[in-house]
C-alpha positions as CSV (number, residue, x, y, z in Angstrom):
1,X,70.7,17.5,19.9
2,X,68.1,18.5,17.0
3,X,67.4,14.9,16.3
4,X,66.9,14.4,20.3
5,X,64.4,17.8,20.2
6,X,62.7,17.1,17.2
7,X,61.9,13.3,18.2
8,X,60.8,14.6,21.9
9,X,58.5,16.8,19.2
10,X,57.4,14.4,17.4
11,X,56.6,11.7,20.5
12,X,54.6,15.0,22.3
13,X,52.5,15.8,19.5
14,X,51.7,11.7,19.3
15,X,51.0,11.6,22.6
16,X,48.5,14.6,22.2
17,X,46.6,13.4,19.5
18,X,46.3,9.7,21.7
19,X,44.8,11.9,24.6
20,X,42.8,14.2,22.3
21,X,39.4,14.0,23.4
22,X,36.6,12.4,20.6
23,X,34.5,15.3,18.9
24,X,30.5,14.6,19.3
25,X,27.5,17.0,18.6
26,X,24.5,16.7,19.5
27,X,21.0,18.1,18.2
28,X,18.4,18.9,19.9
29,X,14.8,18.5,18.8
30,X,13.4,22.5,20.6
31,X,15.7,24.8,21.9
32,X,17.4,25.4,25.3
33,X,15.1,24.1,28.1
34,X,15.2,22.1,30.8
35,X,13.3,19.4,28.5
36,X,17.3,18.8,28.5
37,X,18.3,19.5,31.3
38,X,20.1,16.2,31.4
39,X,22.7,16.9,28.4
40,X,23.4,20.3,29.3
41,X,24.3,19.1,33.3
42,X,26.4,16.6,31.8
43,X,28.3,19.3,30.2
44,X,28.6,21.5,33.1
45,X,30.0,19.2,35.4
46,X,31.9,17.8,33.5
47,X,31.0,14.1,32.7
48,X,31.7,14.0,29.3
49,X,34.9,14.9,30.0
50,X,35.5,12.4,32.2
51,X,34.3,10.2,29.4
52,X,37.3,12.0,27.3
53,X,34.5,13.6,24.8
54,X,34.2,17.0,23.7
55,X,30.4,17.9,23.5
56,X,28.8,20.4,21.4
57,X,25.1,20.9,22.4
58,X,23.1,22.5,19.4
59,X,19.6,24.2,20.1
60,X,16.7,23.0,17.6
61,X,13.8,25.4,17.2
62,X,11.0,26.4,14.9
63,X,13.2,26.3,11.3
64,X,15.8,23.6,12.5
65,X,14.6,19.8,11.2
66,X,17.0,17.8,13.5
67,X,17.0,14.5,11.4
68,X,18.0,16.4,8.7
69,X,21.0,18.1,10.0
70,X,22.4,14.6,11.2
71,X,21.4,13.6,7.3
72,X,23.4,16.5,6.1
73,X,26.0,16.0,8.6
74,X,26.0,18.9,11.3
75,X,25.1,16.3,13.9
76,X,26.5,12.9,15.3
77,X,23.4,12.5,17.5
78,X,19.9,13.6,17.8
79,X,17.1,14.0,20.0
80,X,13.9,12.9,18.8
81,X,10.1,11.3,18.9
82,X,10.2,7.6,17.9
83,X,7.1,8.6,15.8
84,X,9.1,11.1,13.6
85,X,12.1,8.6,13.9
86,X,10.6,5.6,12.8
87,X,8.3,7.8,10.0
88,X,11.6,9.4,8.6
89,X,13.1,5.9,8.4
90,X,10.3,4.2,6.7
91,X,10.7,7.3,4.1
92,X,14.2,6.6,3.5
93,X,16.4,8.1,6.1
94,X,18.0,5.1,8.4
95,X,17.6,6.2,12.3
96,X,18.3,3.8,14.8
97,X,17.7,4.6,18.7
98,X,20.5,4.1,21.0
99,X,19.2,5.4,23.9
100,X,15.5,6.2,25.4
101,X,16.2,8.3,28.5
102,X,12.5,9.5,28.4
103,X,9.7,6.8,29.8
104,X,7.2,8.2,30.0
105,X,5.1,11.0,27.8
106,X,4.2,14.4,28.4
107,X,2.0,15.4,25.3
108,X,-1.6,16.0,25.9
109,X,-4.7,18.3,24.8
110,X,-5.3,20.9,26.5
111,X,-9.2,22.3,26.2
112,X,-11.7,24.4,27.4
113,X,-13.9,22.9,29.8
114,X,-16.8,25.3,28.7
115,X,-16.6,23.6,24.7
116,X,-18.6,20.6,26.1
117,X,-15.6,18.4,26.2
118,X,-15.8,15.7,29.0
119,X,-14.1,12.9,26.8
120,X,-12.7,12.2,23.6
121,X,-16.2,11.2,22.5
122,X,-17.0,15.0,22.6
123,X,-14.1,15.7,20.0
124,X,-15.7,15.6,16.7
125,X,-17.2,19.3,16.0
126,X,-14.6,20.5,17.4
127,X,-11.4,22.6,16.6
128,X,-8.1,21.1,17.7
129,X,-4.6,23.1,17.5
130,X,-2.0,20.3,16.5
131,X,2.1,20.8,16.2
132,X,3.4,19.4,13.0
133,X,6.8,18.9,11.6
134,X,6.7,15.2,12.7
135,X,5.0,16.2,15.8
136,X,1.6,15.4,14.4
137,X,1.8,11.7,14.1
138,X,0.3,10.7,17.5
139,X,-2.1,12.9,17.3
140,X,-3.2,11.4,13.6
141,X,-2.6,8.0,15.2
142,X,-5.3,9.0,17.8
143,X,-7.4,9.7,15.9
144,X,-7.6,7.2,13.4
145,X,-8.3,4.9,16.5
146,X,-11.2,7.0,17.9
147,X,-12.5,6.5,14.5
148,X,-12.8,10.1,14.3
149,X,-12.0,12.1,10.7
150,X,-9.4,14.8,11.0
151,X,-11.0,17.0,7.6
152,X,-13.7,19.4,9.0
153,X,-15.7,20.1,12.3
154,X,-18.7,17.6,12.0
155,X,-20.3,15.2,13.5
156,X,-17.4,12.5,12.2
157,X,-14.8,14.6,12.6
158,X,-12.7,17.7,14.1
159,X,-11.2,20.3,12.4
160,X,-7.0,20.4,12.9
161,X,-5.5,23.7,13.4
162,X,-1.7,23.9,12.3
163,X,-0.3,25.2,15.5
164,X,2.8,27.1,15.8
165,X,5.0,26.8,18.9
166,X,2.6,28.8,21.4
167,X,-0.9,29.1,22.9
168,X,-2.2,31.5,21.3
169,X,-5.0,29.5,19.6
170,X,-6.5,28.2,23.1
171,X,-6.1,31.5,24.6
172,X,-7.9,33.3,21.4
173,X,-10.5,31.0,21.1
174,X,-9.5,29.9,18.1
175,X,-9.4,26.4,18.7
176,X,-11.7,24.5,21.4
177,X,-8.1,22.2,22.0
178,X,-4.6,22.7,21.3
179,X,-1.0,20.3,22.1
180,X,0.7,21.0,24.7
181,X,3.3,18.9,27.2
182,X,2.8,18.4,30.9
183,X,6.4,20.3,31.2
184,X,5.9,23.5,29.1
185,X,2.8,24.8,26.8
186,X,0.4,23.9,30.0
187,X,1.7,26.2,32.3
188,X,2.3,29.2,29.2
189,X,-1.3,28.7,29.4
190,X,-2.0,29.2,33.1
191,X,0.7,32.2,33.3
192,X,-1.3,33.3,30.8
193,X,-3.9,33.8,33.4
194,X,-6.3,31.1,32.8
195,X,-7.4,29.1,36.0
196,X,-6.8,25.3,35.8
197,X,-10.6,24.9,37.0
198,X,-11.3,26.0,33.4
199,X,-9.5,23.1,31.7
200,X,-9.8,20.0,31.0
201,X,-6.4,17.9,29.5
202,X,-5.9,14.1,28.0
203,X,-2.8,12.7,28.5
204,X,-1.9,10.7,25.8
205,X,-0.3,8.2,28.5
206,X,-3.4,8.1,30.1
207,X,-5.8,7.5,26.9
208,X,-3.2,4.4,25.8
209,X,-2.1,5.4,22.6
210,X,1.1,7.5,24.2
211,X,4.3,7.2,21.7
212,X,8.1,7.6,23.0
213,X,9.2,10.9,23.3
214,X,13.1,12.1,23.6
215,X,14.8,8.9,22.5
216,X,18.9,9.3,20.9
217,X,19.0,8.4,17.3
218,X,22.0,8.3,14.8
219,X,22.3,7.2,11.4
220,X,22.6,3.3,10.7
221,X,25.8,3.1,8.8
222,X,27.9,5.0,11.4
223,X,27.2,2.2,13.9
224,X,29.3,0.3,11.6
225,X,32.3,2.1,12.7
226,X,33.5,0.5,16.3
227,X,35.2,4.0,17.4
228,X,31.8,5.7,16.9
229,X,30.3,3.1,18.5
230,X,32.5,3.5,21.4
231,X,32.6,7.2,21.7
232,X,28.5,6.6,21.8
233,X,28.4,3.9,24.5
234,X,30.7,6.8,26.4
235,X,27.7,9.3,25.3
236,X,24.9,7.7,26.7
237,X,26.6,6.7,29.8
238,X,27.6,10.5,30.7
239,X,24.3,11.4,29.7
240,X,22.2,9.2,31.5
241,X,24.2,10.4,34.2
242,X,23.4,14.2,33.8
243,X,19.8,13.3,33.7
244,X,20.3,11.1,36.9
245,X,21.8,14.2,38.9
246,X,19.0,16.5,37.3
247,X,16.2,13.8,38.6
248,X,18.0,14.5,42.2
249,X,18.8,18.2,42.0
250,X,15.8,19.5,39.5
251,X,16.7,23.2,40.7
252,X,20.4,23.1,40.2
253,X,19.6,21.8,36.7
254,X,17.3,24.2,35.9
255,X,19.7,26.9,37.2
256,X,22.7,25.4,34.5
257,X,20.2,25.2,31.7
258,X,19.4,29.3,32.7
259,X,23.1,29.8,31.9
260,X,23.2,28.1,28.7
261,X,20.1,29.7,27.5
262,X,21.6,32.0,25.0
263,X,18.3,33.7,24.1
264,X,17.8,35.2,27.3
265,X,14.1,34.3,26.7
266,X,13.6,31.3,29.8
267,X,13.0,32.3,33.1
268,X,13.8,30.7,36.3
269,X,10.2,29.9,37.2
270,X,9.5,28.4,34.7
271,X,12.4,26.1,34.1
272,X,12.3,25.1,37.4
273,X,9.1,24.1,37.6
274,X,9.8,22.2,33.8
275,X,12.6,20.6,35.4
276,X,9.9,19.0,38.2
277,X,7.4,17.7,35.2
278,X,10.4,16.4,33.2
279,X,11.7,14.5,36.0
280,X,8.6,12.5,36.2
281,X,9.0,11.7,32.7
282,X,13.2,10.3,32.6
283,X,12.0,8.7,36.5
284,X,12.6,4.7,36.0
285,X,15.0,5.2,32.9
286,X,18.4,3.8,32.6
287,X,18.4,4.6,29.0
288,X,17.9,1.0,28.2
289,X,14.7,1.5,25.7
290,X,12.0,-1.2,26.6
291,X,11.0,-3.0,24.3
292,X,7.2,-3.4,25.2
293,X,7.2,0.7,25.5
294,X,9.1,0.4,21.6
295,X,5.9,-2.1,20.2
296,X,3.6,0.1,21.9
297,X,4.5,2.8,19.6
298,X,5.3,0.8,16.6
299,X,1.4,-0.3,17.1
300,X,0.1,2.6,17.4
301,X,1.6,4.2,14.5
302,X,0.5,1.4,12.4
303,X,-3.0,1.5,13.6
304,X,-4.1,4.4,11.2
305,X,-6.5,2.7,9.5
306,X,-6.1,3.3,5.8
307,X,-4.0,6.2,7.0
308,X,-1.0,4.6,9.2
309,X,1.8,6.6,10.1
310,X,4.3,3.9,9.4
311,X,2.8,1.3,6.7
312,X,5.4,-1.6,8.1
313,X,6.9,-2.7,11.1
314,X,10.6,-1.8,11.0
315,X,13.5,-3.7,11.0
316,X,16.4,-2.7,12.9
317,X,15.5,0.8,13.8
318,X,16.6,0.3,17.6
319,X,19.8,-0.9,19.4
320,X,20.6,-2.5,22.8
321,X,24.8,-2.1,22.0
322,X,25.3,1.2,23.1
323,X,23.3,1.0,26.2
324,X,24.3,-2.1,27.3
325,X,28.0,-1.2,26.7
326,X,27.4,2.1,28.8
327,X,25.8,0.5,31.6
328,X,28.4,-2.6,32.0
């Protein structure tokens, strides 16, 4: 009878450890916010579970580097700009996208219409706030194709301010520009009581020189494993399907983002209306990354003149497997 029990044992803790769901956590790039609206709904209701996964969802913010915490191992996957991706390969560290569930961009400058700024001819004199911590690279990319010189306020060049995450600088006056995305730093600005008919914003989409934003990396040698491989494919299938359900219920999303907001610092409002301006950017994404969208970037970082972001185009910094395996 012992042998019988202890075999049943044995056979019930084997069968556990068959069914026991695969481990996966995910970085962000900012904190909680409906710019991921898609990840945290996928949690919710339950799709990664359905893809037997068990999901830990990790906020970024202003002193968390997400490449390095999947270099240093806190993190299987990341969220991240291709710019800083491709920029942190090229210096050594091997990410490869997997999945782009973001199409389009929604970085722009945001400036006073009262500074004399009608286009980006008007730029040089002029004091522009600019995020950096790998956010800067479009921005210097920009630049370096308008020609214009990014050491001093003259008549060649502007003068970058080092903006932190806010928009403080715009609403001071201490820069005539600063970043901000169609989804979030736009509309601190106008709750910040400043009427849109006193702005005037380029979108990088718009002005041609627009770089990926939101794309899922991991490091290259793990893709050599075929079970993280697979637990990925399942990944960026539930995923994709979050961010599908988000596109189509932007207020329920915004609502489960609330609840995961551990800060207490989001409001309704203003996720909701995030949730809207996010939608248009994941609209037309299957998380298949295009590859006209990927040499668009790869162009424009390598544009810089004698100051490229990336000084040569890379070589295997993006895979189809995963999303092609998640959507067959």
């Amino acid at each position: 009878m012992k042998r019988l029990i202890a075999g049943g044992f044995a056979a019930a803790l084997t069968a556990g450890a068959a069914l026991a769901a695969d481990d996966v956590t995910l970085q962000l790039k900012w904190v909680t916010q409906s710019q991921f609206a898609g990840y945290y709904v996928a949690l919710e209701k339950g799709f990664y579970e359905e893809e037997d996964l068990n999901v830990t969802i990790k906020p970024g913010g202003p002193d968390i580097a997400p490449p390095q915490v999947v270099a240093g191992g806190g993190a299987d996957v990341l969220v991240e700009w291709m710019p800083a991706a491709l920029a942190a390969r090229e210096k050594g560290l091997p990410l490869v996208n997997i999945a782009q569930p973001f199409k389009s961009s929604g970085m722009q400058l945001t400036c006073w219409k009262d500074s004399g700024i009608e286009t980006p001819a008007d730029f040089p004199g002029k004091t522009l706030g600019v995020w950096f911590f790998g956010n800067e690279y479009p921005f210097l990319s920009w630049m370096s194709q308008l020609g214009v010189a990014t050491d001093g306020a003259d008549d060649d060049g502007v003068a970058v301010l080092k903006q932190g995450f806010n928009v403080d600088p715009l609403i001071q006056r201490q820069a005539d520009c600063i970043s901000t995305m169609t989804y979030n730093e736009y509309w601190q600005v106008i709750d910040a009581g400043v009427s849109e008919d006193d702005l005037i914003t380029f979108k990088y989409e718009d002005q041609g020189v627009a770089t990926l934003e939101d794309g899922l990396y991991v490091l290259e040698e793990r893709l050599a494993d075929p079970a993280f491989k697979d637990a990925m494919v399942r990944f960026v299938r539930a995923s994709m399907k979050g961010w599908k359900y988000a596109e189509e219920n932007p207020d329920e999303a915004a609502m489960i983002v609330l609840d995961y907001d551990e800060t207490g610092a989001q409001t309704e409002e203003h996720q909701k209306r995030m949730m809207g301006e996010v939608a248009k950017l994941t609209a037309g994404s299957d998380g298949t990354l295009d590859e006209a969208d990927y040499q668009r970037t790869v162009d424009s970082l390598m544009s810089g003149g004698s100051d490229p972001v990336i000084t040569k185009a890379p070589e295997g910094a993006f895979t189809h497997e995963i999303t092609d395996g998640a959507l067959n």
